[in-house]
C-alpha positions as CSV (number, residue, x, y, z in Angstrom):
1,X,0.0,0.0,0.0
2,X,2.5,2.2,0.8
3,X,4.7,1.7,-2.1
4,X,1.7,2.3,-4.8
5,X,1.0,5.8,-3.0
6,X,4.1,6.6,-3.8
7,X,3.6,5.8,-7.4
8,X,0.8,7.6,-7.4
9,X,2.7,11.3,-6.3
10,X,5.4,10.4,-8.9
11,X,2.7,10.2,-11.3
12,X,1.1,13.5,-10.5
13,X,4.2,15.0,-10.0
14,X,5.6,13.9,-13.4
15,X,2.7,15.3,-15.4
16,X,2.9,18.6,-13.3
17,X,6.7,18.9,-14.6
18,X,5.3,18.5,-17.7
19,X,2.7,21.2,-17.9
20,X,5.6,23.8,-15.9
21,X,8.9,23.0,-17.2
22,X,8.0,24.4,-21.1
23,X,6.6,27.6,-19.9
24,X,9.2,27.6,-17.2
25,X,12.0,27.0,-19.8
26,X,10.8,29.9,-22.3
27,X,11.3,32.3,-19.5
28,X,14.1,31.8,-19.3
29,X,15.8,30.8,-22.8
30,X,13.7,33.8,-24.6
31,X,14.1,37.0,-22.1
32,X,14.2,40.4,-22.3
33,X,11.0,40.9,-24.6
34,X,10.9,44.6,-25.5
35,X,8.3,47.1,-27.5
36,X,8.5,50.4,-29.1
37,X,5.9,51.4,-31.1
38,X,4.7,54.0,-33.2
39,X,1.4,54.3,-34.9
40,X,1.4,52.3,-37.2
41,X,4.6,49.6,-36.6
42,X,5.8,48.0,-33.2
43,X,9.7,47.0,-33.2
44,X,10.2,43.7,-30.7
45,X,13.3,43.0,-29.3
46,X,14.4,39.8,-27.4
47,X,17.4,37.6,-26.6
48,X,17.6,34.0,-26.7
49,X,20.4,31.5,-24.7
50,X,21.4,30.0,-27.5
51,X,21.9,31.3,-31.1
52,X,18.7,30.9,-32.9
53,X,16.2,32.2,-35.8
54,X,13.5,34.7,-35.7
55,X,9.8,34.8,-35.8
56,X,6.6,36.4,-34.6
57,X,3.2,35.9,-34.6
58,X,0.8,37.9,-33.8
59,X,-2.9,39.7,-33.8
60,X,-6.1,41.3,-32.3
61,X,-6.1,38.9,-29.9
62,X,-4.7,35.5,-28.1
63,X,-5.6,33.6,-31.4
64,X,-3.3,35.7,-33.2
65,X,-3.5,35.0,-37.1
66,X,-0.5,36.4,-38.4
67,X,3.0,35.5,-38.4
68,X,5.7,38.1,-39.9
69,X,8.4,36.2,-42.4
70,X,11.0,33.9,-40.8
71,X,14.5,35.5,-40.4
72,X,16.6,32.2,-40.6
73,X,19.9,33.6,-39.2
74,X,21.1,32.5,-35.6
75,X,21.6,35.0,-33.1
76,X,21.1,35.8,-29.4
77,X,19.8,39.2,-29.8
78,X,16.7,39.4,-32.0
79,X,15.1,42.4,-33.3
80,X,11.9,42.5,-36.0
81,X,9.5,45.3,-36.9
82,X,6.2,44.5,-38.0
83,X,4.2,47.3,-39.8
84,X,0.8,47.9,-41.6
85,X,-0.8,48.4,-37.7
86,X,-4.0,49.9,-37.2
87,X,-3.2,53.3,-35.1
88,X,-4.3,53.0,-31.0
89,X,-4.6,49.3,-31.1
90,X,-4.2,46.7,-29.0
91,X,-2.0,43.9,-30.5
92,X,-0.9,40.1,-28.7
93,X,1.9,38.6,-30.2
94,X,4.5,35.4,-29.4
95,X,8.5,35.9,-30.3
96,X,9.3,32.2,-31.6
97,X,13.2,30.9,-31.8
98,X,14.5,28.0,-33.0
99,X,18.1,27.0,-32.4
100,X,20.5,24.9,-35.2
101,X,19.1,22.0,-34.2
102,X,15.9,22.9,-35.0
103,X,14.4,22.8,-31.6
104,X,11.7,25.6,-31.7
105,X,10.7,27.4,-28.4
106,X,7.5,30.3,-28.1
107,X,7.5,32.7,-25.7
108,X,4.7,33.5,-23.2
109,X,1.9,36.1,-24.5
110,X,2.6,39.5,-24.5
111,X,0.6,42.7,-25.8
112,X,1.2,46.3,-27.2
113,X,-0.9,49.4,-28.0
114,X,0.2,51.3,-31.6
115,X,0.4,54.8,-30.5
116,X,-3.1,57.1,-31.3
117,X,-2.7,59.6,-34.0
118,X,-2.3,63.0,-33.0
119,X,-5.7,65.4,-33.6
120,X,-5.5,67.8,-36.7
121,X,-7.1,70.3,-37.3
122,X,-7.8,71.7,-40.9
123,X,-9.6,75.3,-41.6
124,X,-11.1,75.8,-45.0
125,X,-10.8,78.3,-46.6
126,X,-6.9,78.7,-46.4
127,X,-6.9,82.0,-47.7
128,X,-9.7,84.4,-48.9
129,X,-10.5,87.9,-49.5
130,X,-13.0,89.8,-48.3
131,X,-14.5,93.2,-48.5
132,X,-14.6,95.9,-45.7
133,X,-17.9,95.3,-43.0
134,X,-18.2,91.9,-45.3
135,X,-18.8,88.2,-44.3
136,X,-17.0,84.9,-44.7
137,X,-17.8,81.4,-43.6
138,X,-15.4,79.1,-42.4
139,X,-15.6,75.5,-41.6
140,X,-13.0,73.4,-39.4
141,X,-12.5,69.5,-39.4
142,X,-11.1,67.9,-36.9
143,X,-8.8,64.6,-37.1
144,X,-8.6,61.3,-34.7
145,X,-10.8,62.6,-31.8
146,X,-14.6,61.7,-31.2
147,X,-14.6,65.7,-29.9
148,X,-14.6,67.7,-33.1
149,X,-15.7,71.0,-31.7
150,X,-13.4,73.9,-32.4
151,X,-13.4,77.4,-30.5
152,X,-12.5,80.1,-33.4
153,X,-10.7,83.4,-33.1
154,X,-9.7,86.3,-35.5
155,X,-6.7,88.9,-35.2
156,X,-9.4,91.7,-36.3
157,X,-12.7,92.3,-37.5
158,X,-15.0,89.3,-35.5
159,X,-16.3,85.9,-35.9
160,X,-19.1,83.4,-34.4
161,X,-19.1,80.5,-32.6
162,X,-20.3,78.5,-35.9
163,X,-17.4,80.2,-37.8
164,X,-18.9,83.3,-39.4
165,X,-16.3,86.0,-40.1
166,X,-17.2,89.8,-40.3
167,X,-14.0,91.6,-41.6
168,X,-13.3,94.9,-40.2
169,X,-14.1,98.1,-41.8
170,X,-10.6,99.3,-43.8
171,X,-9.5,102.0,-45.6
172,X,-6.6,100.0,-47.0
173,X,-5.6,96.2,-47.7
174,X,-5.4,94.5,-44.0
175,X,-4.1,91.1,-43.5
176,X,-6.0,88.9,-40.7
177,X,-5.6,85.6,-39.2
178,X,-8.9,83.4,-38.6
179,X,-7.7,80.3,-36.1
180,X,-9.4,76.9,-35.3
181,X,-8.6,75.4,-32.0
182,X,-9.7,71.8,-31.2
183,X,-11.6,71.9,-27.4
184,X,-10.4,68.2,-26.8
185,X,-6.7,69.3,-26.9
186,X,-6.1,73.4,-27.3
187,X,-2.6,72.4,-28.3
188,X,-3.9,71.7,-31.6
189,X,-5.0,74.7,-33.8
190,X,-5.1,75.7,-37.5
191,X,-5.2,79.2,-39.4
192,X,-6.3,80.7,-42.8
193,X,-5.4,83.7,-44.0
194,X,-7.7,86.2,-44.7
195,X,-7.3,89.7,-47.0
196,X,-9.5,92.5,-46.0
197,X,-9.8,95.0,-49.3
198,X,-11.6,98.6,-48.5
199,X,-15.0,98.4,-50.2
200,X,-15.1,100.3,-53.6
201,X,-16.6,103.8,-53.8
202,X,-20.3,103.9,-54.0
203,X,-21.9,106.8,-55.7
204,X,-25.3,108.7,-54.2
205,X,-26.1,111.6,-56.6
206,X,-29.7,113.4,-55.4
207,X,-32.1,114.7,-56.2
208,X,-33.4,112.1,-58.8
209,X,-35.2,114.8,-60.7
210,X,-35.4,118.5,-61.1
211,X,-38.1,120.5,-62.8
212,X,-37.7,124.2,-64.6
213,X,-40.4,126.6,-66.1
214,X,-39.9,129.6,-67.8
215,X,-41.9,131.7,-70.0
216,X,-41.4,131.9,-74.1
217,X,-38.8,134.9,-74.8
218,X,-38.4,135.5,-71.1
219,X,-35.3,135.3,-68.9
220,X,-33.3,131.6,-67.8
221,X,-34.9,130.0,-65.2
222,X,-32.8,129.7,-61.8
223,X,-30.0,127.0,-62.0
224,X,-30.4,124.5,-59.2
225,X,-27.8,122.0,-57.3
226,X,-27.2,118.5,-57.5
227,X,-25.4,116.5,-54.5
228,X,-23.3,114.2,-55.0
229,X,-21.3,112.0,-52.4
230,X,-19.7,108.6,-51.9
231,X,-21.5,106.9,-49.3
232,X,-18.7,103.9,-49.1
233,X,-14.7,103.8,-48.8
234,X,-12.0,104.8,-51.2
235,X,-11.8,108.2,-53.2
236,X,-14.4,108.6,-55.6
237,X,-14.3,110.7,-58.9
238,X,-17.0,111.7,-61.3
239,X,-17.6,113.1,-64.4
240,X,-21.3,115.0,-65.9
241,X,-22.8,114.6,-69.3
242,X,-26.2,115.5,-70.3
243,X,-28.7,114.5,-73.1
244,X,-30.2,117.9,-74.6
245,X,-28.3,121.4,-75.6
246,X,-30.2,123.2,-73.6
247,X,-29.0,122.0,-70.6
248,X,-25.6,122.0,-68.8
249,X,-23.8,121.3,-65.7
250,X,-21.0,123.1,-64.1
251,X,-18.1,121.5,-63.4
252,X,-18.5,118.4,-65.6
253,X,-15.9,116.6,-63.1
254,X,-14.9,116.6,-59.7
255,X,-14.2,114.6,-56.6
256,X,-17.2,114.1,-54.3
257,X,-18.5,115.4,-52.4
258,X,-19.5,118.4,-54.5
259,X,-22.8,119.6,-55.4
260,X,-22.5,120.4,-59.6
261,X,-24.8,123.2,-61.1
262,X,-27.8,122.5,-63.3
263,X,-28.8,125.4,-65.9
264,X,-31.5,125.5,-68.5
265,X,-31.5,127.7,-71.2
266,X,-34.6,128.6,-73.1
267,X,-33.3,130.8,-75.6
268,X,-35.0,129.6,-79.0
269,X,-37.4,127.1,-77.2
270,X,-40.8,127.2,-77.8
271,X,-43.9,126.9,-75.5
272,X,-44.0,123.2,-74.2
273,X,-42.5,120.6,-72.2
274,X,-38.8,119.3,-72.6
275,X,-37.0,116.3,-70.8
276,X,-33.5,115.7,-70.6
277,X,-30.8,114.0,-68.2
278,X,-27.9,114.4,-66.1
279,X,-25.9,111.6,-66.1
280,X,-22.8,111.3,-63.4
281,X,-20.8,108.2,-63.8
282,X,-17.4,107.1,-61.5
283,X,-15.4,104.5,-62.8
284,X,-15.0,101.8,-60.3
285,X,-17.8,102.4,-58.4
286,X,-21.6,101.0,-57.1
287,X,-24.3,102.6,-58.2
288,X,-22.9,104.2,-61.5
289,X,-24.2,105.8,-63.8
290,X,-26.5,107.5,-61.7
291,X,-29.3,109.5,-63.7
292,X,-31.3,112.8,-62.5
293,X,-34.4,113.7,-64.8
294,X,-34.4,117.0,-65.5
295,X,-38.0,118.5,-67.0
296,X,-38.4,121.9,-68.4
297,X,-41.6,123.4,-69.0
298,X,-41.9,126.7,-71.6
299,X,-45.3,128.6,-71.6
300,X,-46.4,131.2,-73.8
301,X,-46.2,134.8,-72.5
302,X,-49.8,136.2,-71.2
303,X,-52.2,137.7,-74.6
304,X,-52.5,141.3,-74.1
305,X,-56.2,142.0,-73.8
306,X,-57.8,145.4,-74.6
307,X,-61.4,147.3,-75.2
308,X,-61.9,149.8,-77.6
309,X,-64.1,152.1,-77.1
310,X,-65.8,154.8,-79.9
311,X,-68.4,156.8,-79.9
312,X,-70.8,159.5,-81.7
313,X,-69.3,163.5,-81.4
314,X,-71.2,165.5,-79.6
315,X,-73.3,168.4,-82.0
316,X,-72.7,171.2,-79.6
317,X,-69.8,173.5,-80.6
318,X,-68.8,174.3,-77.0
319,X,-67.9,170.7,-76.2
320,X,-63.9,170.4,-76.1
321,X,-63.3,167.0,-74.2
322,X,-64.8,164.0,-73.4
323,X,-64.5,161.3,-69.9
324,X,-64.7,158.0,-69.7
325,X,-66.4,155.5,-66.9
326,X,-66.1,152.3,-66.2
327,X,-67.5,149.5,-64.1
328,X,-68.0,146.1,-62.8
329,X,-71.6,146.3,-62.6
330,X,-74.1,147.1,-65.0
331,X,-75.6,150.5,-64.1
332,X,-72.8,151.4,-61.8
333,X,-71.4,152.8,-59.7
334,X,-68.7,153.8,-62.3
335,X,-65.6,155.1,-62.4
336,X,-63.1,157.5,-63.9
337,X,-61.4,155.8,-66.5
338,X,-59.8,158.7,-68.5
339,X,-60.5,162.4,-68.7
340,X,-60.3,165.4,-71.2
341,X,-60.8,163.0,-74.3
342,X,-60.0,165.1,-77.3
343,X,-61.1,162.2,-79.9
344,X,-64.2,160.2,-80.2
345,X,-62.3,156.8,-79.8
346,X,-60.2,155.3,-76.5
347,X,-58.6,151.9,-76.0
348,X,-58.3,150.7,-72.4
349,X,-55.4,148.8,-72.0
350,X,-55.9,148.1,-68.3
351,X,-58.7,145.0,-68.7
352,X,-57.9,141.9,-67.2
353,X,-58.9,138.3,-68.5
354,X,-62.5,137.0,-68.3
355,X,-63.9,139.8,-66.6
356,X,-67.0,141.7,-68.3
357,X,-66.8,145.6,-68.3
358,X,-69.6,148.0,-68.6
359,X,-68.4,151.8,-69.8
360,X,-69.9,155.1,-70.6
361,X,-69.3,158.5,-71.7
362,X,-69.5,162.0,-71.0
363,X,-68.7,165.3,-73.1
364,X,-67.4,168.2,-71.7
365,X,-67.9,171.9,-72.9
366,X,-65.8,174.8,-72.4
367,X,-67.3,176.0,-69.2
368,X,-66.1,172.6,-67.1
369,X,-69.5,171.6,-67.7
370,X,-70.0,167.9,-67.5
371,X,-72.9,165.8,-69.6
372,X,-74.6,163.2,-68.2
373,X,-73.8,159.4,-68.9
374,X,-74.2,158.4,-72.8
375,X,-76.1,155.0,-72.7
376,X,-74.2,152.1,-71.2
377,X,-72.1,149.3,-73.3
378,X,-70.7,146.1,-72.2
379,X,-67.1,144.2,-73.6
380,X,-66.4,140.3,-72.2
381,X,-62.8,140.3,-72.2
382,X,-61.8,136.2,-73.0
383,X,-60.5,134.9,-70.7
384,X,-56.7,133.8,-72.6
């Protein structure tokens, strides 16, 4: 009895020695596993106590599935790179050395991590140009992180949360810098490059019309102004044309703001109504040609309207003059329209349009003595 229990530990320990002793062994005739890795390679080193070949084999995990190619030559120290790794990954892998007698010992399992890729971040646009007071969008991508918020900054002008750029008002060419920076790691940023250009001149002329009258053969209306101003940056320059002779502006050019003269003249023009232009125009600038509508109207000079008047002499021989009355009103009262008559005809020149005017006469004698009123007649002056 004794002697079979005995067996029985040298049993158990014999199979123990055999599940120990390889694992055992590997420590210690493959030692001083090493890993340096980059993102997407891990260089192993190890050494071996006897000259042998190299190998590994490795994968995602402790089934491995890939083995890099054999290197046959014997050495102690061993040192292999595998590449074509996936970046930030975990990796288990076996070094495997066989010595010149072919006897092939694996090491224990070890793992690595490839190193992450760093975040980028891009900004597009890289450059632009912009006006003065304009508006750009930019847009920012971020690389290798799940966190692809940015915080954005400019050097002038402003810009939004969301990436909205509004340059700064500029008289001459400004450079400014527009900057992405990733919120995961504020180490990480990205520019473009932005040109801010003053905005071009814009030309405002007003009034957009102007209106003359004047009467046929009578003097030149009054001239009038024009303004004209530049209501946006830069220097702006201008020149005047018009569309009918008689009408002019004075100076034809100048630099705004200036308000030009606008003269009519009638001379030769007839009764009616005449349109022309005034056109300003600036060469580079919004809002040009700008056009003011210029309308002249001629009438015809007032119809002078007159009564004549004639009448019967008297019979007496003493009567040297006559008077003549005039009124509003049939019958009266009238009054003293002209005195000491010598003819038998007068013309009233003092009538005015579309009234009706009743008159009479008297005669006078050479004692002072006045007649009475010869019978009333009535003239309708027209009204033109």
């Amino acid at each position: 009895m004794y002697g079979k229990r005995n067996l029985s530990w040298v049993v158990v320990l014999f199979f123990a020695l055999l599940i120990l002793l390889p694992a055992a062994f590997s420590q210690t005739w493959i030692s001083g596993v090493n890993v340096a890795v980059t993102t997407d390679e891990a260089t192993i080193q190890w050494v071996t106590a006897a000259p042998a070949n190299s190998q590994i084999k490795y994968g995602a995990n402790a089934n491995y599935g890939r083995r890099n190619i054999l290197d046959p030559v014997l050495r102690n120290v061993h040192g292999m790179t595998l590449g074509g790794l996936s970046a930030g990954k975990l990796y288990h892998f076996r070094v495997l050395s066989a010595d010149g007698t072919g006897s092939l010992v694996t090491s224990m399992d070890y793992t690595f991590t490839t190193a992450a890729l760093p975040i980028a971040v891009s900004v597009t646009p890289v450059t632009a140009t912009v006006t003065s007071e304009g508006t750009l969008q930019f847009s920012a991508r971020v690389s290798n992180c799940s966190d692809v918020s940015v915080t954005w900054r400019a050097t002038a002008g402003s810009i939004t949360s969301t990436g909205l750029f509004h340059a700064p008002i500029v008289t001459v060419d400004q450079t400014v810098t527009v900057t992405a920076t990733s919120v995961a790691d504020p180490t990480k940023s990205n520019s473009a490059t932005v040109t801010v250009k003053p905005s071009p001149p814009a030309l405002s002329v007003t009034p957009a019309g102007l209106s003359f009258s004047a009467q046929a053969g009578g003097a030149n209306p009054e001239p009038a102004n024009i303004s004209v101003t530049n209501t946006r940056g830069g220097a702006l320059t201008y020149a005047v044309s018009t569309d009918a002779a008689w009408l002019t502006v004075s100076p034809p050019s100048a630099n705004a703001p200036s308000s030009p003269r606008v003269a009519v003249g009638i001379a030769g023009l007839i009764p009616g109504t005449y349109t022309g232009h005034v056109t300003v125009s600036a060469a580079g600038a919004t809002g040009s040609p700008a056009t003011v509508a210029v309308t002249l109207t001629i009438t015809a000079p007032p119809v002078a309207h007159y009564v004549d008047l004639s009448w019967r002499a008297s019979t007496s021989d003493h009567v040297v003059g006559y008077n003549a009355y005039r009124s509003t009103t049939t019958g009266g009262p009238y009054t003293l329209l002209a005195s000491a008559i010598a003819d038998v005809t007068y013309t009233d020149h003092t009538v005015l349009a579309g009234t009706t005017y009743f008159y009479v006469v008297t005669a006078v004698d050479d004692g002072a003595l006045e007649s009475g009123y010869s019978t009333e007649v009535q003239a309708v002056v027209p009204s033109q």
